[in-house]
KOLLODREN-453523 format. One record per residue: residue number from 1; residue in three letters; x, y, z of N, C-alpha, C in turn. Coordinates in steps of 0.001 Angstrom, whole numbers, m for minus. Layout:
+-----+------+---------+---------+---------+---------+---------+---------+---------+---------+---------+
: seq : type :     nc1 :     nc2 :     nc3 :    cac1 :    cac2 :    cac3 :     cc1 :     cc2 :     cc3 :
+-----+------+---------+---------+---------+---------+---------+---------+---------+---------+---------+
: NUM :  ALA :       X :       Y :       Z :       X :       Y :       Z :       X :       Y :       Z :
...
+-----+------+---------+---------+---------+---------+---------+---------+---------+---------+---------+
//
This chain:
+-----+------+---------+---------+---------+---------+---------+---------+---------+---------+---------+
: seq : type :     nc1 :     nc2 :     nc3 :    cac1 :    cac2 :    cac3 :     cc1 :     cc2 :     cc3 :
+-----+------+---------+---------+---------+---------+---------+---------+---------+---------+---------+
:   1 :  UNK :  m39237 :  m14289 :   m2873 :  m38309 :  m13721 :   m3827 :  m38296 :  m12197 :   m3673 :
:   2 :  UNK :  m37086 :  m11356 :   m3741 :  m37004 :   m9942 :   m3659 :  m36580 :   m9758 :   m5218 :
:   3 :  UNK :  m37772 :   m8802 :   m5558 :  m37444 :   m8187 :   m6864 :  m38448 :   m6916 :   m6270 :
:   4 :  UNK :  m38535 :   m6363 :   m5740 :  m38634 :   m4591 :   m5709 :  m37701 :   m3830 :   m5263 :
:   5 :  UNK :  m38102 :   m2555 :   m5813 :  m36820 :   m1731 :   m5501 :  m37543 :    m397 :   m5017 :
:   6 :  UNK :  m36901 :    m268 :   m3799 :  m37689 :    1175 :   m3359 :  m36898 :    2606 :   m2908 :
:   7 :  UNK :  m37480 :    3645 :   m2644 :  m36388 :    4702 :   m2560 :  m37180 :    5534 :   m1132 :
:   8 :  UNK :  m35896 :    6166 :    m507 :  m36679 :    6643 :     647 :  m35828 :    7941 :     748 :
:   9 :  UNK :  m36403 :    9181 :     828 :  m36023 :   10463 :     747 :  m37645 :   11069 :     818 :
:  10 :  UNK :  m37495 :   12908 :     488 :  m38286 :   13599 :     489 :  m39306 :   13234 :    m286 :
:  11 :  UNK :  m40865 :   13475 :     m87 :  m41733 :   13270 :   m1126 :  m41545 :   13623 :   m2534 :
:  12 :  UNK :  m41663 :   15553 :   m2272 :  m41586 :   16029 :   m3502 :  m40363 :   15714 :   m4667 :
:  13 :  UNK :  m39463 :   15019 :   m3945 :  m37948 :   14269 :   m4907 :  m38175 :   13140 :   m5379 :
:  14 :  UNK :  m39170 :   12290 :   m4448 :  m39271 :   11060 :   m5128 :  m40379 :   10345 :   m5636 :
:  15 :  UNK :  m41352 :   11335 :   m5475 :  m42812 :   10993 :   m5529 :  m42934 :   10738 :   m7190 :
:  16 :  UNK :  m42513 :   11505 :   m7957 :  m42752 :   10730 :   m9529 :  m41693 :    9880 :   m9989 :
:  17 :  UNK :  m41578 :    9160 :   m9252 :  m40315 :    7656 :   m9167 :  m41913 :    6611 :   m8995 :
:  18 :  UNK :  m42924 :    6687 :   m8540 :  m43758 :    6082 :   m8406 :  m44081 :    5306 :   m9621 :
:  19 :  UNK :  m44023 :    6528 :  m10844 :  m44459 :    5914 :  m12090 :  m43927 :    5217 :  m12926 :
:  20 :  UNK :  m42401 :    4895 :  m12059 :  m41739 :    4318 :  m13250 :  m41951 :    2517 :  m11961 :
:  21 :  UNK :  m42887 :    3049 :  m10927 :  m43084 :    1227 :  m10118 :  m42222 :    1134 :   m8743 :
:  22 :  UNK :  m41192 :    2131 :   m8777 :  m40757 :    2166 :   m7200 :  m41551 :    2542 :   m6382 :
:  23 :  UNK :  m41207 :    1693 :   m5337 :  m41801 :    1749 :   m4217 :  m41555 :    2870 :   m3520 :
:  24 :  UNK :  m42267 :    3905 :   m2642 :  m41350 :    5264 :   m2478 :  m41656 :    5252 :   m1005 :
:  25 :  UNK :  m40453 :    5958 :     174 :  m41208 :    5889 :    1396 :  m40360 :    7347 :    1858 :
:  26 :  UNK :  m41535 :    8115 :    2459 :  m40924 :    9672 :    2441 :  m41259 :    9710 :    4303 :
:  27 :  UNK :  m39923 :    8923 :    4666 :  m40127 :    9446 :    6557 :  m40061 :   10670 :    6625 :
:  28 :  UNK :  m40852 :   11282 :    7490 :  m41174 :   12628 :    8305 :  m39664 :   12862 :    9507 :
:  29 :  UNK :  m39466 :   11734 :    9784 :  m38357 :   11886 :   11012 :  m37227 :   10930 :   10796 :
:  30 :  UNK :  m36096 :   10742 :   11671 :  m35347 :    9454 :   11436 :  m35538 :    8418 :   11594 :
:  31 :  UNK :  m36956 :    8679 :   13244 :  m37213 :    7478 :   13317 :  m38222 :    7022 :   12258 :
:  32 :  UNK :  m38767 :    7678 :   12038 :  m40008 :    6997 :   10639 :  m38608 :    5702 :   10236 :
:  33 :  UNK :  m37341 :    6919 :    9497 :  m36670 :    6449 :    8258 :  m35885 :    4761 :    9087 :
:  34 :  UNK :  m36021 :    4872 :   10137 :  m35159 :    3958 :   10915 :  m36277 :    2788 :   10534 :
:  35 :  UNK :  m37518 :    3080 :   10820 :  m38476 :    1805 :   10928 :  m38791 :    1218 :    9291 :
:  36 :  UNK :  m38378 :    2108 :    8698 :  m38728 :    2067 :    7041 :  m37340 :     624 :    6949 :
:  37 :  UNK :  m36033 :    1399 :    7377 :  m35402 :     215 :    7223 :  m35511 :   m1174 :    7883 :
:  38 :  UNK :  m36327 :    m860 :    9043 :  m36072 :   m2380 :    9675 :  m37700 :   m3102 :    8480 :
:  39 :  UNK :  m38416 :   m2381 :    7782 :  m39399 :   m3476 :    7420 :  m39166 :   m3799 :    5629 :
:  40 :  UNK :  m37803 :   m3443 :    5204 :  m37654 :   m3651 :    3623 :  m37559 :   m5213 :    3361 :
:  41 :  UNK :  m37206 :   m5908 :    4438 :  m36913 :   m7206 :    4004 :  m38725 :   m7607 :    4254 :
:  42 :  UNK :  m39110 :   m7461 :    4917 :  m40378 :   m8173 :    4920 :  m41451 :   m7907 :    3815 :
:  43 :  UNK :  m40845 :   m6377 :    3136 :  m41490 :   m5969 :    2077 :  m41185 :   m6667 :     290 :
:  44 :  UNK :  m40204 :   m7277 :    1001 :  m39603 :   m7943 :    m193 :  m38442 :   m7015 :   m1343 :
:  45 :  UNK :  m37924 :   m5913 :    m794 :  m37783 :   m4717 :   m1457 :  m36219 :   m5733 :   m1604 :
:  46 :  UNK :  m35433 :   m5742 :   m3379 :  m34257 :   m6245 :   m3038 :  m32969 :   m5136 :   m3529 :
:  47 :  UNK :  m33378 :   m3898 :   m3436 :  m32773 :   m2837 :   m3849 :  m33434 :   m1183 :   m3190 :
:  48 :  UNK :  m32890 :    m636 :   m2041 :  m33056 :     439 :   m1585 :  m32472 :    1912 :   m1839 :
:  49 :  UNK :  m32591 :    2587 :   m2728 :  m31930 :    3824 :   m2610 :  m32591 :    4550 :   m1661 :
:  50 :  UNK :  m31121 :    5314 :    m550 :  m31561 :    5923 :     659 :  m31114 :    7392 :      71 :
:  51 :  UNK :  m32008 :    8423 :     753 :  m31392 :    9898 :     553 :  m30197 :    9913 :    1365 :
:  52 :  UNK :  m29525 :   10831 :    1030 :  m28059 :   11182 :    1602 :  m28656 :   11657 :    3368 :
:  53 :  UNK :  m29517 :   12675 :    3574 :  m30724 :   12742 :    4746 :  m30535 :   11857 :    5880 :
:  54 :  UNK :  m30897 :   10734 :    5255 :  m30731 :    9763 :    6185 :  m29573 :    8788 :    6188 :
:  55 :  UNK :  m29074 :    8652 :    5109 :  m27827 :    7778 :    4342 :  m26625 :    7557 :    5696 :
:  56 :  UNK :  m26441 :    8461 :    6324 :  m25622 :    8465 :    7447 :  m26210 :    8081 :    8759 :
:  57 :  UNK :  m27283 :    9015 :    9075 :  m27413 :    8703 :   10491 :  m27647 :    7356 :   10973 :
:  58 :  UNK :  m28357 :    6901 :    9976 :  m29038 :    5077 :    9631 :  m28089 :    4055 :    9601 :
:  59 :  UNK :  m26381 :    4297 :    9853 :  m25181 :    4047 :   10104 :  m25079 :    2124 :   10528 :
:  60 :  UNK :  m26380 :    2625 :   11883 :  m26146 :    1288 :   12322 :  m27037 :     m15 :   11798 :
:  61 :  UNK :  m28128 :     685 :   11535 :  m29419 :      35 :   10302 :  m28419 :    m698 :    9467 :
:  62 :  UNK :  m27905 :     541 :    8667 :  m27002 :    m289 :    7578 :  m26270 :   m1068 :    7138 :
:  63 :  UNK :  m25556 :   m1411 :    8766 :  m24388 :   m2265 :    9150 :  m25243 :   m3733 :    9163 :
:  64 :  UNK :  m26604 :   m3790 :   10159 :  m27258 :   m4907 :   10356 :  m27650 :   m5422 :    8878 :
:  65 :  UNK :  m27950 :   m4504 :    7957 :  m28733 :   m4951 :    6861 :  m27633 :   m5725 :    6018 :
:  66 :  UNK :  m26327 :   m5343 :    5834 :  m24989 :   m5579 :    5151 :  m24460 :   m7044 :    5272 :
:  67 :  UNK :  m25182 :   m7442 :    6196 :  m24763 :   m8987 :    6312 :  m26144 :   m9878 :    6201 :
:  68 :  UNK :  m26802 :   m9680 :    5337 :  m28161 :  m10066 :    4261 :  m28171 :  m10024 :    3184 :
:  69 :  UNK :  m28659 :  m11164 :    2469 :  m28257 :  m10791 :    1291 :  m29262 :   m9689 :     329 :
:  70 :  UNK :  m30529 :   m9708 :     828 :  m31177 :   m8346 :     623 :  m31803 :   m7354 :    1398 :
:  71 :  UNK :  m32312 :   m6678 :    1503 :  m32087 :   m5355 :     594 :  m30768 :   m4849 :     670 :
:  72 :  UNK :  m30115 :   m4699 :    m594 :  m28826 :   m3735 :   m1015 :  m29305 :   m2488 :    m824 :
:  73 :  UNK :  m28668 :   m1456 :      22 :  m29049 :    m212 :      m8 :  m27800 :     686 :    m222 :
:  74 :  UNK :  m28165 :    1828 :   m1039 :  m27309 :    2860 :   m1686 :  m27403 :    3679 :   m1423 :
:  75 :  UNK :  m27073 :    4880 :   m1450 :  m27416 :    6257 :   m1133 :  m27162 :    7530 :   m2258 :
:  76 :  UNK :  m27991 :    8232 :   m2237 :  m27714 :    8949 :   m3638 :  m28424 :   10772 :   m2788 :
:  77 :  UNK :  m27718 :   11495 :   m3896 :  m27859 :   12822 :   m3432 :  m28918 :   13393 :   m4387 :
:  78 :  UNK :  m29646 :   14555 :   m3987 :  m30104 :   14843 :   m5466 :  m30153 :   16810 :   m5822 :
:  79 :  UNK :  m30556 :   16965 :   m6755 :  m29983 :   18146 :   m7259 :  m30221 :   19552 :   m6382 :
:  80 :  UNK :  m30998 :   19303 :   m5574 :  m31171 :   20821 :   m5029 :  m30156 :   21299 :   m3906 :
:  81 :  UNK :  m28983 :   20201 :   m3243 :  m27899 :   20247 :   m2803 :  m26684 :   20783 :   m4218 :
:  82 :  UNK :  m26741 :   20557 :   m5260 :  m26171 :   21193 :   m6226 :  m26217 :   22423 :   m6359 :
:  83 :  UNK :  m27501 :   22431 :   m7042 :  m28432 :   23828 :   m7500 :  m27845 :   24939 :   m6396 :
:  84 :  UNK :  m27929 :   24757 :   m4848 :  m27488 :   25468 :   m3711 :  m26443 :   26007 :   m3772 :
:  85 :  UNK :  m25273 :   24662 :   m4126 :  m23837 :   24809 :   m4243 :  m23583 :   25991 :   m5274 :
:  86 :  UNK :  m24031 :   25716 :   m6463 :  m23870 :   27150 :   m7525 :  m24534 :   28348 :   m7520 :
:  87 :  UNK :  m25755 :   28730 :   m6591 :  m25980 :   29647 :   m6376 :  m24886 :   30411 :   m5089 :
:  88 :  UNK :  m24528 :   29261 :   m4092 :  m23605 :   30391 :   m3555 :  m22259 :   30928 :   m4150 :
:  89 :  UNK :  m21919 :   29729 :   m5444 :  m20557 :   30005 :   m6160 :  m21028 :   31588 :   m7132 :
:  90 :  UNK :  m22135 :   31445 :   m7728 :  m22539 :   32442 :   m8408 :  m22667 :   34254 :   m7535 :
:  91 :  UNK :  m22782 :   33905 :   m5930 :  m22572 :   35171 :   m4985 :  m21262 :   35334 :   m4869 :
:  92 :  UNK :  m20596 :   34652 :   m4263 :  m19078 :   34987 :   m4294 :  m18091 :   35398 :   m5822 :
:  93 :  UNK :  m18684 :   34563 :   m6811 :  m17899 :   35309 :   m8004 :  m18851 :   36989 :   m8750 :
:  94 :  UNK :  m19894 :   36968 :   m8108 :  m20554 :   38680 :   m8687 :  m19592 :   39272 :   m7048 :
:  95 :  UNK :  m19455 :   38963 :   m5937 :  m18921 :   40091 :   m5076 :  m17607 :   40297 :   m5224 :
:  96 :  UNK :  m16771 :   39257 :   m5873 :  m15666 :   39111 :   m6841 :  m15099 :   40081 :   m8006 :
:  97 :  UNK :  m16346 :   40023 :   m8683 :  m16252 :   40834 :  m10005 :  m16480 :   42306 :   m9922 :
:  98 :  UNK :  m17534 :   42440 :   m8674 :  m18319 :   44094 :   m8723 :  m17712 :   44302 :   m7234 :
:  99 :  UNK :  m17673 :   43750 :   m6684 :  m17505 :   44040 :   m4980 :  m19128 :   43906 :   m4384 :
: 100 :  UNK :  m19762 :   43548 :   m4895 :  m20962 :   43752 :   m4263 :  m22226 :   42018 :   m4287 :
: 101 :  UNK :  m23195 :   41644 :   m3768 :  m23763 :   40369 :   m3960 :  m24971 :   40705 :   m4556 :
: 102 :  UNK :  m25338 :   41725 :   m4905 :  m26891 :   42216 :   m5857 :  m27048 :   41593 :   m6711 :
: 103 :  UNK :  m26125 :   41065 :   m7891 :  m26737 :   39762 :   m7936 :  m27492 :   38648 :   m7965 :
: 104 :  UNK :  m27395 :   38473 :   m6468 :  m28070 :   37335 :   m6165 :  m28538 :   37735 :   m4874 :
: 105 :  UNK :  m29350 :   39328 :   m4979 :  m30151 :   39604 :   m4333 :  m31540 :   39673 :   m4615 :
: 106 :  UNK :  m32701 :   39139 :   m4231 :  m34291 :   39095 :   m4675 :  m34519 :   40698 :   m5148 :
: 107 :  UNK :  m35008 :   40951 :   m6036 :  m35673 :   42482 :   m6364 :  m36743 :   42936 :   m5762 :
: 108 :  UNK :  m36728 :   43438 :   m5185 :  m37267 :   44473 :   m3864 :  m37032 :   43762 :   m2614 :
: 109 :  UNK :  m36498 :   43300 :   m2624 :  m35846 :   42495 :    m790 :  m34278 :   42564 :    m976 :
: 110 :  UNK :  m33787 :   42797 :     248 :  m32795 :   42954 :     606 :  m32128 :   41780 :     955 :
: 111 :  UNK :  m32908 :   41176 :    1031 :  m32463 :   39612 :    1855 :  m31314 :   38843 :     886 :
: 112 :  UNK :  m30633 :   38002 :     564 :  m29697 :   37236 :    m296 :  m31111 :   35992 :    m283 :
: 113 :  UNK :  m30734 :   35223 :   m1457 :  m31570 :   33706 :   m1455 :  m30803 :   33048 :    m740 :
+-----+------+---------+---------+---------+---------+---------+---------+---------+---------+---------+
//
């Protein structure tokens, strides 16, 4: 019987998903993430959320898995692709407003984040 559900992305994103009983698997490479998918059915896993990371390249994984009836796998994004998105919206509307990106420049570095 498949009743687990596991998630495979970065550690530090999914590592306190542990406590709520998911199963968590944080590949280092694609191929890790490739072999993660070929062993969910043997793990009994009947629900996979994949990071967006791998969500694509795993293209053909996904196709094989799609004609099984488990593991269902999904793909989900998570916030620090956001968080990114509005910090660069937040540079372009201060060089907007002032002409300048200081801003959303570090204090005493010159560098932009």
């Amino acid at each position: 019987m498949f009743d687990r559900v596991a998630v495979v992305g970065d550690w530090d994103l999914i590592f306190p998903l542990r406590a709520l009983g998911l199963k968590i698997y944080s590949p280092r490479s694609l191929e890790e993430a490739r072999q993660v998918l070929n062993s969910l059915e043997e793990e009994k896993i009947a629900l996979c959320f994949v990071h967006e990371r791998f969500f694509e390249p795993l293209a053909a994984e996904r196709e094989v898995l799609s004609h099984k009836f488990c593991p269902v796998l999904a793909g989900f994004s998570d916030y620090r692709v956001v968080t990114d998105h509005l910090g660069q919206m937040m540079r372009e509307l201060a060089v907007k407003a002032t002409g300048s990106d200081s801003l959303g420049k570090k204090r005493g570095n010159d560098e932009t984040r």
